[in-house]
C-alpha positions as CSV (number, residue, x, y, z in Angstrom):
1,X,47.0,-168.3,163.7
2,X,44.6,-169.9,166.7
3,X,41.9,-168.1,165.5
4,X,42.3,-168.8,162.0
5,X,42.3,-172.5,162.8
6,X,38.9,-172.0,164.8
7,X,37.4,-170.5,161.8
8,X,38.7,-173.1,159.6
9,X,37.3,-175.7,161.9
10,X,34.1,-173.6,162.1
11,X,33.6,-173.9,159.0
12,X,33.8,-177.7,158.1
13,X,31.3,-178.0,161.4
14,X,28.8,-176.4,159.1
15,X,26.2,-178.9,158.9
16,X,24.7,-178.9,155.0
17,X,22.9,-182.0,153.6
18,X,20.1,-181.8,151.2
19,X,18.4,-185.7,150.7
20,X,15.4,-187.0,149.4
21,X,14.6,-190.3,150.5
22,X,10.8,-191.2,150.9
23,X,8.9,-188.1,150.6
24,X,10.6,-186.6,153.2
25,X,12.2,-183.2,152.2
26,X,15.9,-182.4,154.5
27,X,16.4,-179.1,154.1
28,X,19.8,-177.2,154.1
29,X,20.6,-175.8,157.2
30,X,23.5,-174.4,158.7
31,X,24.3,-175.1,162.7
32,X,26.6,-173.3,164.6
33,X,27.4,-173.8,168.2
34,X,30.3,-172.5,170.6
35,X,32.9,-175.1,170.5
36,X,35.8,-176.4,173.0
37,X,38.8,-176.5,170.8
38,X,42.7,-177.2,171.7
39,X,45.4,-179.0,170.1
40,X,44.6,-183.1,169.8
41,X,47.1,-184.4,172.5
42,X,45.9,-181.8,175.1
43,X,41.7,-182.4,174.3
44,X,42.1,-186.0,174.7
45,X,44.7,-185.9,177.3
46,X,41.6,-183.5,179.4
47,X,39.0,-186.2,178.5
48,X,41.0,-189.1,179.8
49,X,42.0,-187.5,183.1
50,X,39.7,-184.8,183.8
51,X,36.2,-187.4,182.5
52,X,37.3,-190.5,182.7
53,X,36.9,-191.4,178.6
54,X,38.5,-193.3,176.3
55,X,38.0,-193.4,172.9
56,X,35.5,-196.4,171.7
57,X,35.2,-195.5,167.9
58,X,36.4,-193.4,165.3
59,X,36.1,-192.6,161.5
60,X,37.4,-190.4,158.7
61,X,34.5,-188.6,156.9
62,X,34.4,-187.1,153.7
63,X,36.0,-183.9,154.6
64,X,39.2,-186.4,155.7
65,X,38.7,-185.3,159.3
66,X,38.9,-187.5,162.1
67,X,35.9,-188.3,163.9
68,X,35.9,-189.9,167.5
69,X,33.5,-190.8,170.0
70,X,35.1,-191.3,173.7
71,X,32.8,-192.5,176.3
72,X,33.0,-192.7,180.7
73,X,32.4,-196.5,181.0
74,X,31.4,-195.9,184.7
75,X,28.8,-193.1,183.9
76,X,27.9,-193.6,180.6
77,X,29.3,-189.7,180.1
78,X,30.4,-189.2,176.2
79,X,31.8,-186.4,173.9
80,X,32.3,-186.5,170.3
81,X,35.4,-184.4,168.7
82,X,36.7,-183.5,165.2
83,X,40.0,-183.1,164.3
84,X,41.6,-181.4,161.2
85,X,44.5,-182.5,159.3
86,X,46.5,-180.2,161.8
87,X,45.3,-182.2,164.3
88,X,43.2,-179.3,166.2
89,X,40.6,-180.7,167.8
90,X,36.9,-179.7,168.8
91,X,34.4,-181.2,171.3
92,X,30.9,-181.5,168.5
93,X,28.7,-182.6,171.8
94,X,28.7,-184.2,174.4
95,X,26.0,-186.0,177.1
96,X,25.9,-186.9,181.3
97,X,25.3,-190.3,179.9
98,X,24.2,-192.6,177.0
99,X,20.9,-193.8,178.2
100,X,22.2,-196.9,176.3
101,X,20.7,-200.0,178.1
102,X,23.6,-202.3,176.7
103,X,27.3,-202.5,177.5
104,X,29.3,-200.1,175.9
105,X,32.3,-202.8,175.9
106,X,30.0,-205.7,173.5
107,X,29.4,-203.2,171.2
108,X,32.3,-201.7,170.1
109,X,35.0,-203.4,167.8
């Protein structure tokens, strides 16, 4: 069952868009990338303890997964994660730090 979840979750994290917008032709393109997956509780249970993050923003895309960005206030360390309706999670990415020269806290509702 685990690994049909991954490879459910696999593939809604194929990336396809196709735009035209200013003659500036976006292909389709498919992306694939080794992911950290577990259950929701226990991913963001590891980011809080283990990283130091907390989640600063979320949204529901089209697909009507959830989509959250947690970030390490300290470092500026952050890692986005997707989560199914069965609330299985995957890390997307992740950074060391945000580079951001602004304060994480004034920016985020």
């Amino acid at each position: 069952m685990k690994y049909i979840l991954i490879g459910i979750v696999a593939g809604f994290l194929s990336f396809a868009f196709h735009v035209k917008a200013q003659d500036i032709d976006i292909q389709q393109r498919t992306y694939t990338k080794g992911l950290l997956c577990a259950n929701h509780p226990d991913l963001i249970n590891n980011l809080n303890t283990q990283h130091s993050q907390a989640r600063k923003w979320w949204a529901i895309n089209s697909e009507k997964e959830l989509v959250e960005l947690f970030v390490n206030n300290e470092s500026g360390a952050w890692t986005l994660i997707i989560t199914n309706g069965e609330k299985f999670s995957c890390a997307l990415i992740g950074g060391a730090n945000s580079g951001a020269n602004y304060d994480i806290e004034s920016t985020i509702q």
